[in-house]
C-alpha positions as a Markdown table, in Angstrom:
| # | Residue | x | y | z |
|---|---|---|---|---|
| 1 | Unk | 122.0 | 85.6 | 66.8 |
| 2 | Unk | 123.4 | 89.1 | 66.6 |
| 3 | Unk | 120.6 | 91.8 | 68.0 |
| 4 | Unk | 121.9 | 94.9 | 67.4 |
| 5 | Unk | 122.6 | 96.2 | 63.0 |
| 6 | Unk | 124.2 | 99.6 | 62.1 |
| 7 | Unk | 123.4 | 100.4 | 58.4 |
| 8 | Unk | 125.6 | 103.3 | 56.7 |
| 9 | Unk | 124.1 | 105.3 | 54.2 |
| 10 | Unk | 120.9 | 103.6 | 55.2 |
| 11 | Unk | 118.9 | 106.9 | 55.1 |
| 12 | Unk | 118.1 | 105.5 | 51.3 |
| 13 | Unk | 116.2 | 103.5 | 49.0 |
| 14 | Unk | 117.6 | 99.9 | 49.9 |
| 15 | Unk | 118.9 | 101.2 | 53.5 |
| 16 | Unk | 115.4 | 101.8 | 54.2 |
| 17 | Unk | 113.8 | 98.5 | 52.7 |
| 18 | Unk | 116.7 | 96.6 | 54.8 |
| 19 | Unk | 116.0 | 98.7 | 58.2 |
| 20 | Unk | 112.1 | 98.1 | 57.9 |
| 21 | Unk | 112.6 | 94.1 | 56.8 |
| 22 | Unk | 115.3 | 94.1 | 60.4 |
| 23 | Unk | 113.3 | 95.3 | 62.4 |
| 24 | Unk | 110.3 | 93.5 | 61.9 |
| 25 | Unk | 112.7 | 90.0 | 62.9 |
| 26 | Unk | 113.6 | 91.8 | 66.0 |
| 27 | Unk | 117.2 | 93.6 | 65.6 |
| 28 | Unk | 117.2 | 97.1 | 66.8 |
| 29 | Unk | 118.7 | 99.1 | 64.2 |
| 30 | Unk | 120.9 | 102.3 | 63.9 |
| 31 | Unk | 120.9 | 103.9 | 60.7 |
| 32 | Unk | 124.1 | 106.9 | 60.0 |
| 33 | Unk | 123.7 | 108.9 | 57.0 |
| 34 | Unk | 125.5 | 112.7 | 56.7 |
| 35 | Unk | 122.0 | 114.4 | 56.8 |
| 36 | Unk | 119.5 | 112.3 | 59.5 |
| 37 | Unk | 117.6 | 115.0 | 60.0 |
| 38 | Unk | 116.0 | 113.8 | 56.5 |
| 39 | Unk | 115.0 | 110.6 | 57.7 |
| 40 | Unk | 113.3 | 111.7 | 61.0 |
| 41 | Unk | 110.1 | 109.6 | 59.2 |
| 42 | Unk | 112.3 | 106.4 | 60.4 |
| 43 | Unk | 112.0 | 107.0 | 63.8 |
| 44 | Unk | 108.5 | 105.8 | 64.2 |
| 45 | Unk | 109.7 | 102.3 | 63.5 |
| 46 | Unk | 111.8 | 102.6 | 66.2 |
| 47 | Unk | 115.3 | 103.2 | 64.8 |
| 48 | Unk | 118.1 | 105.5 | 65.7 |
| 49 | Unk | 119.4 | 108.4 | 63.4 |
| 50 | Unk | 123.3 | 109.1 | 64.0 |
| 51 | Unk | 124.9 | 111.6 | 62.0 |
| 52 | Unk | 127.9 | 109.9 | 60.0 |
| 53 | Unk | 130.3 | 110.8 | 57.2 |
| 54 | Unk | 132.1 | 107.9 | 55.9 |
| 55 | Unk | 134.7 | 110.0 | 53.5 |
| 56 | Unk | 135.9 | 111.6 | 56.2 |
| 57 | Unk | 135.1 | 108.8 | 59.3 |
| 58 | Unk | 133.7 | 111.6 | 61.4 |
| 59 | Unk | 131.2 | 110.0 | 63.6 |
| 60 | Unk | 131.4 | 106.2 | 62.3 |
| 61 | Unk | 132.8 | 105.2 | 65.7 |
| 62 | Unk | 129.5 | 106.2 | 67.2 |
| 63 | Unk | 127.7 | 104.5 | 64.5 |
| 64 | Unk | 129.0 | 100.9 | 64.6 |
| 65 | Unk | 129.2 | 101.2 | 68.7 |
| 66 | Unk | 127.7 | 98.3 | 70.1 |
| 67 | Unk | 127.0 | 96.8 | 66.7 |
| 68 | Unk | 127.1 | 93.2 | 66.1 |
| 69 | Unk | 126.8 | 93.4 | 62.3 |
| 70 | Unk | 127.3 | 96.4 | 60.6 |
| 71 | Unk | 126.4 | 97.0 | 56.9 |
| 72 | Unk | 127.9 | 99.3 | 54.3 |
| 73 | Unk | 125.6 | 100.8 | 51.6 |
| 74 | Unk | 126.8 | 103.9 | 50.7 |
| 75 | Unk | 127.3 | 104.7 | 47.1 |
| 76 | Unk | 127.4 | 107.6 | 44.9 |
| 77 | Unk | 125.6 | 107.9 | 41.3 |
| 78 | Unk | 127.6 | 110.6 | 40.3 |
| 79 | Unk | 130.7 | 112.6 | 42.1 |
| 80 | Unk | 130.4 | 116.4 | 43.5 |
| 81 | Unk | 132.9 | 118.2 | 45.1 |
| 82 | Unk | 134.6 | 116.7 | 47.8 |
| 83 | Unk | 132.2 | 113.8 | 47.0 |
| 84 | Unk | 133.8 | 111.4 | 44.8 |
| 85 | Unk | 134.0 | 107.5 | 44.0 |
| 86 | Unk | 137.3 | 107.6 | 45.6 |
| 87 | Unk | 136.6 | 109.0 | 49.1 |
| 88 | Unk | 133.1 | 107.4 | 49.0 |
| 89 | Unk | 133.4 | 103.7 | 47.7 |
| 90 | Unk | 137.6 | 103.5 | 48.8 |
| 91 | Unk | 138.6 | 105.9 | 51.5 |
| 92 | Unk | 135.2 | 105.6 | 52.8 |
| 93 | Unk | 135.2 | 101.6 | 53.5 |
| 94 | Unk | 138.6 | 102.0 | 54.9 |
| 95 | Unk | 137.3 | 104.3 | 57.5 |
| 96 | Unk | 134.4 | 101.8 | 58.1 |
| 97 | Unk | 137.0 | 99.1 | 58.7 |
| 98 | Unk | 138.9 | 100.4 | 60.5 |
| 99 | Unk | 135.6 | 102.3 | 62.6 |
| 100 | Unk | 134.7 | 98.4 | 63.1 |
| 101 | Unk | 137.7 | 96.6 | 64.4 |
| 102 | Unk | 137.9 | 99.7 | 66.9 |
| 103 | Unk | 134.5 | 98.8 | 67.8 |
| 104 | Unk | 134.9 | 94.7 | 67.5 |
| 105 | Unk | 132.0 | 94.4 | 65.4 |
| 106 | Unk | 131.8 | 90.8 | 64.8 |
| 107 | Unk | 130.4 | 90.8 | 60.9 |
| 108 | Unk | 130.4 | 93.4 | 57.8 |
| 109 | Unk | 128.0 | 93.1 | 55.1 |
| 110 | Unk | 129.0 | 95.5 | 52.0 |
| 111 | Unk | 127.0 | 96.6 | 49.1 |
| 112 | Unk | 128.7 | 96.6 | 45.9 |
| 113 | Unk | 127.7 | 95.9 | 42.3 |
| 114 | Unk | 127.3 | 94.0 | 39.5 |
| 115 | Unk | 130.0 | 94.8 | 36.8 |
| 116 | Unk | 132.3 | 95.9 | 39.9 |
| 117 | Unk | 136.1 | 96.0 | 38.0 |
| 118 | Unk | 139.2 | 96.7 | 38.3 |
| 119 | Unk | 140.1 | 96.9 | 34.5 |
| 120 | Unk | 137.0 | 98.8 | 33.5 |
| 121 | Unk | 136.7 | 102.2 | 32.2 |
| 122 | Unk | 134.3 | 103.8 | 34.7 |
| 123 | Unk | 135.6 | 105.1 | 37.7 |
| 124 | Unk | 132.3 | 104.0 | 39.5 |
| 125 | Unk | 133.0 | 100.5 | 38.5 |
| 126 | Unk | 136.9 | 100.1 | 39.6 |
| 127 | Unk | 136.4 | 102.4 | 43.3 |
| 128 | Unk | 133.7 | 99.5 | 43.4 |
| 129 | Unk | 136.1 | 96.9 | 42.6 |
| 130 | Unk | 138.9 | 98.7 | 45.0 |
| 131 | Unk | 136.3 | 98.4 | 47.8 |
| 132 | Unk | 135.8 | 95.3 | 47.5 |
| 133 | Unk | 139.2 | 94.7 | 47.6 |
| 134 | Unk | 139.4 | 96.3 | 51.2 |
| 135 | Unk | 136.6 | 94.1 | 52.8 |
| 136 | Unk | 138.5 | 90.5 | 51.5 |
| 137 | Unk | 141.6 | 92.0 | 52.9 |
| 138 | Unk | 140.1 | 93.1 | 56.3 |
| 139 | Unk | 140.2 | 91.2 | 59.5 |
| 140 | Unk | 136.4 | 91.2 | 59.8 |
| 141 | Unk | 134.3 | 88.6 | 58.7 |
| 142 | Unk | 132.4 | 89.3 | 55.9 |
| 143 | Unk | 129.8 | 89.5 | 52.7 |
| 144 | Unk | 129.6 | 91.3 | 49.5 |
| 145 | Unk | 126.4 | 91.6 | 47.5 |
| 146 | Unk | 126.8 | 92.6 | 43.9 |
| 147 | Unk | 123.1 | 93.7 | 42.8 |
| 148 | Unk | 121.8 | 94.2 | 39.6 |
| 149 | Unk | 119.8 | 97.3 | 38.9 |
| 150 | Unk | 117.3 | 97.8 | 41.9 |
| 151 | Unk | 113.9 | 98.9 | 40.8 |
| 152 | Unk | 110.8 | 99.6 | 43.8 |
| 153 | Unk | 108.7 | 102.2 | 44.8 |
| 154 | Unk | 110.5 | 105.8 | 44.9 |
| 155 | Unk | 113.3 | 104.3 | 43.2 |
| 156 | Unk | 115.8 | 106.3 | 40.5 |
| 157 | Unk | 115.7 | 103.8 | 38.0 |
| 158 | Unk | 112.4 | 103.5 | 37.0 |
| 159 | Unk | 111.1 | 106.5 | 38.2 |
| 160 | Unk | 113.4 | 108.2 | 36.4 |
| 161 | Unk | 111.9 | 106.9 | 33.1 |
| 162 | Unk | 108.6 | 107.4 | 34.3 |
| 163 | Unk | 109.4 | 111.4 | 34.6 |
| 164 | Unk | 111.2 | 111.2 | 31.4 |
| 165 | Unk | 108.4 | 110.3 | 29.2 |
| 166 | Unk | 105.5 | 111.7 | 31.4 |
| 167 | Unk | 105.2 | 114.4 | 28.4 |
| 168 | Unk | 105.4 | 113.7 | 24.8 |
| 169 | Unk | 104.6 | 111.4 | 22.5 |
| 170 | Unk | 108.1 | 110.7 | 21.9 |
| 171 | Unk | 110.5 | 108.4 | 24.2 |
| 172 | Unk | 114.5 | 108.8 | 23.6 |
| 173 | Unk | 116.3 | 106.0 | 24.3 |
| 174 | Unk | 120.2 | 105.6 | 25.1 |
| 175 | Unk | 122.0 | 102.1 | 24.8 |
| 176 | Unk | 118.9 | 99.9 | 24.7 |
| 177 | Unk | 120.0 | 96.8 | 23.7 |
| 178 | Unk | 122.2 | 96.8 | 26.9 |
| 179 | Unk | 120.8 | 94.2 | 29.2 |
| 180 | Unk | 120.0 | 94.1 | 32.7 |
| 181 | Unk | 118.2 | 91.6 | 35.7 |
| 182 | Unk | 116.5 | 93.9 | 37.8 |
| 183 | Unk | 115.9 | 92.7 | 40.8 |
| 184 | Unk | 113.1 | 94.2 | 43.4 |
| 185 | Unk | 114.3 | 96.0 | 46.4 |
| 186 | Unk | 112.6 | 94.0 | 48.7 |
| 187 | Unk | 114.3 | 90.8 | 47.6 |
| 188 | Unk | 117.7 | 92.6 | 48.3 |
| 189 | Unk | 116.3 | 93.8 | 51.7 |
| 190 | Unk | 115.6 | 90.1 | 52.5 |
| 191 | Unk | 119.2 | 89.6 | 51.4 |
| 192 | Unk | 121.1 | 91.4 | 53.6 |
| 193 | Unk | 119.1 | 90.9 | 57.0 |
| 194 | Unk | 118.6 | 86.8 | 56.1 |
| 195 | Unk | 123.2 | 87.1 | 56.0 |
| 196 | Unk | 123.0 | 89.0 | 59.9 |
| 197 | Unk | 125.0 | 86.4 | 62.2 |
| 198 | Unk | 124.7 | 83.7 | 60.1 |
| 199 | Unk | 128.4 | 81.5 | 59.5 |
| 200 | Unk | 127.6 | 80.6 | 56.4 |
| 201 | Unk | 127.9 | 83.5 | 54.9 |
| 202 | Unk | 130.9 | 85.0 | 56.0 |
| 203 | Unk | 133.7 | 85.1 | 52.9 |
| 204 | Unk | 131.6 | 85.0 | 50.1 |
| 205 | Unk | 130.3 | 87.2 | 47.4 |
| 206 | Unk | 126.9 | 87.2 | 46.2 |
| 207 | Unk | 125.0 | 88.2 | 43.2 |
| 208 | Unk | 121.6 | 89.5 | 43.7 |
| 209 | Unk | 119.5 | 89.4 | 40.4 |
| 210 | Unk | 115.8 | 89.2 | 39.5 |
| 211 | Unk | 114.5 | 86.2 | 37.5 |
| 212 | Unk | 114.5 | 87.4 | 34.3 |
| 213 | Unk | 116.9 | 89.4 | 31.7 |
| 214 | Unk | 116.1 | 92.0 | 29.6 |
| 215 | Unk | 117.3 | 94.9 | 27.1 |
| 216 | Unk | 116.7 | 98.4 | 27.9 |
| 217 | Unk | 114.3 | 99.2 | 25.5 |
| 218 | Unk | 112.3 | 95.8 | 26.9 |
| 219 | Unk | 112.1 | 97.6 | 30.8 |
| 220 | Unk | 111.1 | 100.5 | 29.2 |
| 221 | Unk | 108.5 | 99.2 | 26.8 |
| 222 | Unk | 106.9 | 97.1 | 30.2 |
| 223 | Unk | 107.1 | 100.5 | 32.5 |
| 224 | Unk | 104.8 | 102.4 | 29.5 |
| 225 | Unk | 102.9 | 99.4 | 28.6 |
| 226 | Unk | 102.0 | 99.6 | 32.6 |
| 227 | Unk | 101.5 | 103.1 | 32.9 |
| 228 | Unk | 99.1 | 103.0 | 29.9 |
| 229 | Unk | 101.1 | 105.4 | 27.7 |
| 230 | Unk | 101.7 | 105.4 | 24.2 |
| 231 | Unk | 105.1 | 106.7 | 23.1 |
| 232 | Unk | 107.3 | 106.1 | 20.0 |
| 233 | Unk | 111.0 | 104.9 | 21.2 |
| 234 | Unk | 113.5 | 106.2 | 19.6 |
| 235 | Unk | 117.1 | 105.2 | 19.9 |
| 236 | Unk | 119.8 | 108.1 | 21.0 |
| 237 | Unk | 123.2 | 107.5 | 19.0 |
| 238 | Unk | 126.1 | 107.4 | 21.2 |
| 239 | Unk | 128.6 | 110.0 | 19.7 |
| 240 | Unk | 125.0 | 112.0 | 21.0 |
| 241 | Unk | 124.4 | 110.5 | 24.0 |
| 242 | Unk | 127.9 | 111.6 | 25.0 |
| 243 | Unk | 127.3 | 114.8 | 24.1 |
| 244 | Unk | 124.3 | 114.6 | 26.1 |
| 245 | Unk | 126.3 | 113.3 | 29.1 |
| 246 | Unk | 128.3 | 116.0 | 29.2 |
| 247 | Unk | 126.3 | 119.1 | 29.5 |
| 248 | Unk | 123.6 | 117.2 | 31.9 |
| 249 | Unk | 127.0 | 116.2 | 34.6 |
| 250 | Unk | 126.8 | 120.1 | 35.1 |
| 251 | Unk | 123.2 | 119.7 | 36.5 |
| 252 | Unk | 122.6 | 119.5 | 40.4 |
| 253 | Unk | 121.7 | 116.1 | 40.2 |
| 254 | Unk | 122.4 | 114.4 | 36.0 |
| 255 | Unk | 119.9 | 111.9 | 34.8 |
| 256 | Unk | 123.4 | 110.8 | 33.4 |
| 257 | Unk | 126.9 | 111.4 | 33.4 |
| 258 | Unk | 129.8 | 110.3 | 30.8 |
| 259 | Unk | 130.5 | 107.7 | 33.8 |
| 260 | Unk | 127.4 | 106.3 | 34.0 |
| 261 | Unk | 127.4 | 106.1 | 29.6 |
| 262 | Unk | 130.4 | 103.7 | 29.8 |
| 263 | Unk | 128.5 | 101.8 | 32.2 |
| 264 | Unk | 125.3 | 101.3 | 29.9 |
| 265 | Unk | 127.7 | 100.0 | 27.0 |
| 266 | Unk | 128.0 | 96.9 | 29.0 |
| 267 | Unk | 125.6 | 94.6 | 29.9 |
| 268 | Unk | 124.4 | 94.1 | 33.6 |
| 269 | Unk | 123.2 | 90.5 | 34.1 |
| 270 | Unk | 124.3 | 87.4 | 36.4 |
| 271 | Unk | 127.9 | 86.0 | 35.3 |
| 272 | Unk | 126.4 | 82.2 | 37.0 |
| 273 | Unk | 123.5 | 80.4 | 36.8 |
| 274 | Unk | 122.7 | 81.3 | 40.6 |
| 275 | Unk | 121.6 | 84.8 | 40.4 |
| 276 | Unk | 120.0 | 84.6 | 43.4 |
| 277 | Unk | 121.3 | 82.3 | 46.0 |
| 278 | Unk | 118.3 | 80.1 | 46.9 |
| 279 | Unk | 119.1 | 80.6 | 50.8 |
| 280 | Unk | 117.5 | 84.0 | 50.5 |
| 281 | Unk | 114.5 | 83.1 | 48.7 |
| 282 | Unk | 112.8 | 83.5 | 45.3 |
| 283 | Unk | 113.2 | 86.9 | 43.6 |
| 284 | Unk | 110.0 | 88.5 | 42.3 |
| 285 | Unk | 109.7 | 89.0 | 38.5 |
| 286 | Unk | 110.0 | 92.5 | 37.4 |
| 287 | Unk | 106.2 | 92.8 | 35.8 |
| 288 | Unk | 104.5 | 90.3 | 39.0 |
| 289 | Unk | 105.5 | 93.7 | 41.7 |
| 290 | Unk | 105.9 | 96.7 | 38.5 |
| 291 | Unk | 102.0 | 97.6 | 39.7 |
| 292 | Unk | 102.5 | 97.9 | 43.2 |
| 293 | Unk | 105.6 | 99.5 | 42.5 |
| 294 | Unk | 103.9 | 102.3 | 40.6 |
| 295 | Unk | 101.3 | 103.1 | 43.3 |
| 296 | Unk | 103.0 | 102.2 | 46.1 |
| 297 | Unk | 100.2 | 103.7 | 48.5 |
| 298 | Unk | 97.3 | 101.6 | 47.3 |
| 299 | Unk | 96.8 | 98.3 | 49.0 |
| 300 | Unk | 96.3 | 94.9 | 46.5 |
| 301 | Unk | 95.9 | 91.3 | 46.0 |
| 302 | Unk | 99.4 | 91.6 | 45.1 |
| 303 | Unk | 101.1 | 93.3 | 47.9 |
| 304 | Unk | 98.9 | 91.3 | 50.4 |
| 305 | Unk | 100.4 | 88.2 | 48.9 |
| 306 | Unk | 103.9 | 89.5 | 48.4 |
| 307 | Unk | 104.2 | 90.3 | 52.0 |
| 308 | Unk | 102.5 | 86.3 | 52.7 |
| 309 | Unk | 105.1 | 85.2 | 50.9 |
| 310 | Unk | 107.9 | 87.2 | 52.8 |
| 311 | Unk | 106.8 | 85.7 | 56.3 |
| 312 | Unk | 106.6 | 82.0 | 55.1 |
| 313 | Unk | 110.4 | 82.8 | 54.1 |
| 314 | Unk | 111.1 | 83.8 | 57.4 |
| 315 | Unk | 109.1 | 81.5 | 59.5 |
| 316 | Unk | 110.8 | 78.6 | 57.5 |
| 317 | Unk | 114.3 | 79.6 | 58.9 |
C-alpha cells in the first residue's frame, strides 16, 4: 500500500478534509499550495507545507518527491491576472505530469467536475474538460473524480448563501430551478484516500454525488429553514443576473462571475444511476450533516455517529 500522498492545492476546503481523512489511515502527507504559510494550522496533524505553483511548475518537483500517489485539486472559481482557467486547470496539470513522471510517482488522482466539457460555453468547464484530457493521455496511472457541488463546514457554497441572506427579509435568487446533488465534503475526502494504491481504480472516472437532487431554490429553502430564518425568495431574471455578473467580476473575490452564470443555466446532477460508486461508501444526505455543518464547533449525536460510521467503512476494507 503506497505510504507517502502529496496533495496540490490541498491548503483548501476538500484538500484539507482529504489530508485529515489520510492521515488518520497512516499515510504521511505533504500538502503544496502557493501560500503555506496560511496553513501553518496543518502542521499539528503532522503534515508538511511545501511552497508550490502549479501555473508556472516552480517547486512541484519538491512536492511530488518521494510521493507514491499524488493528487491534483487545484481549481480556480474565478480567473485574476496571471491566474486563469488556462494556466491553472491546463498548463497547470501539464506541469504536474510532467513534475510526476520526473519523480516516478506511481498513481495520480485528479479533481475535476461535474459538467466538465469540451463543447460548453464556460471556460471553467472546457479548461476542465482539457485537463482531463491530459491525465487519460499521460503515462501515469490514474483517477478522475467529477464532484458535484461540495457543501461542509467553512465551505463557499453554502456559506455564501448564509452571508447573503443574514440581513433582510428578502432573499434574491438567480437560476433556481437549476439542479444540483450536493455531496458532503467528507464523503469526497473518503473518496480520494479509499482510491490511494488501490488497482482498481486506476483508468477510470468517477462521479461523486450526494443521495439526493434538488433545485436551487430547494438548497436554499433547507439552509433558511435550518438556520431559523424567514425570508421571501425572490427569483433574479437573467438578462439581470448578467448584469449583475458583470459589475460583481470586478470585485476582489465575485460571489459570481458571467462564467460561473453559464454554468448555473445547466443543471449539475449525476449523468448514471451510480452517483456514488458503492466502493467508497454511502454518501450522507444533505439535511442528515446541514446541522453539524452550520456549527461546526459544537459536538452532537450526529457528528459522533457520522464519524462511527466513517471507521466501520474503513475497518471493513
Amino acid at each position: 500500500m503506497s505510504k507517502q500522498i502529496s496533495i496540490i492545492g490541498g491548503s483548501g476546503f476538500v484538500g484539507r478534509a482529504i489530508a485529515r481523512q489520510a492521515i488518520g489511515q497512516g499515510y504521511t502527507v505533504t500538502v503544496a499550495c502557493r501560500h503555506p504559510e496560511r496553513a501553518r494550522d496543518l502542521l499539528v496533524h503532522g503534515i508538511l507545507l511545501v511552497k508550490a505553483d502549479i501555473c508556472s511548475g516552480r517547486g512541484l518537483d519538491e512536492a511530488v518527491q518521494g510521493a507514491d500517489c499524488v493528487i491534483n485539486l487545484v481549481g480556480l472559481l474565478f480567473e485574476r491576472g496571471p491566474q486563469t482557467f488556462s494556466s491553472a486547470h491546463v498548463h497547470g496539470t501539464e506541469h504536474l505530469i510532467a513534475a510526476c513522471e520526473r519523480a516516478g510517482v506511481k498513481q495520480l488522482i485528479h479533481m475535476s467536475a461535474l459538467g466538465a466539457d469540451l463543447g460548453s460555453q464556460s471556460h471553467y468547464a472546457r479548461t476542465k474538460a482539457e485537463a482531463e484530457q491530459r491525465v487519460r493521455t499521460s503515462k501515469l496511472k490514474w483517477s478522475i473524480m467529477r464532484p458535484s457541488v461540495i457543501f461542509g463546514a467553512h465551505d463557499s457554497f453554502l456559506n455564501r448563501f448564509r452571508e447573503l441572506y443574514a440581513k433582510g427579509p428578502i432573499a434574491p435568487v438567480i437560476a433556481g430551478n437549476t439542479r444540483f446533488q450536493p455531496v458532503w465534503v467528507e464523503d469526497v475526502a473518503r473518496a480520494f484516500v479509499a482510491c490511494i494504491g488501490k488497482r482498481g481504480v486506476n483508468g477510470r472516472i468517477f462521479e461523486l454525488c450526494g443521495p439526493e437532487a434538488y433545485s436551487l431554490r430547494e438548497i436554499i429553502d433547507v439552509l433558511l429553514k435550518q438556520l431559523g430564518w424567514n425570508r421571501m425568495l425572490v427569483s433574479v431574471p437573467m438578462p439581470v443576473a448578467g448584469l449583475m455578473a458583470k459589475l460583481m467580476q470586478l470585485l476582489p473575490t465575485p460571489p459570481l462571475t458571467p462564467d460561473q452564470l453559464i454554468l448555473l443555466k445547466r443543471d449539475n446532477v449525476a449523468g448514471s444511476k451510480d452517483a456514488f460508486p458503492a466502493i467508497f461508501g454511502t454518501p450522507a444526505a444533505l439535511p442528515d450533516v446541514l446541522p453539524a455543518c452550520l456549527q461546526p464547533d459544537k459536538a452532537s449525536a450526529l457528528q459522533v455517529k457520522l464519524n462511527r460510521d466513517r471507521k466501520q467503512f474503513w475497518a471493513n476494507r
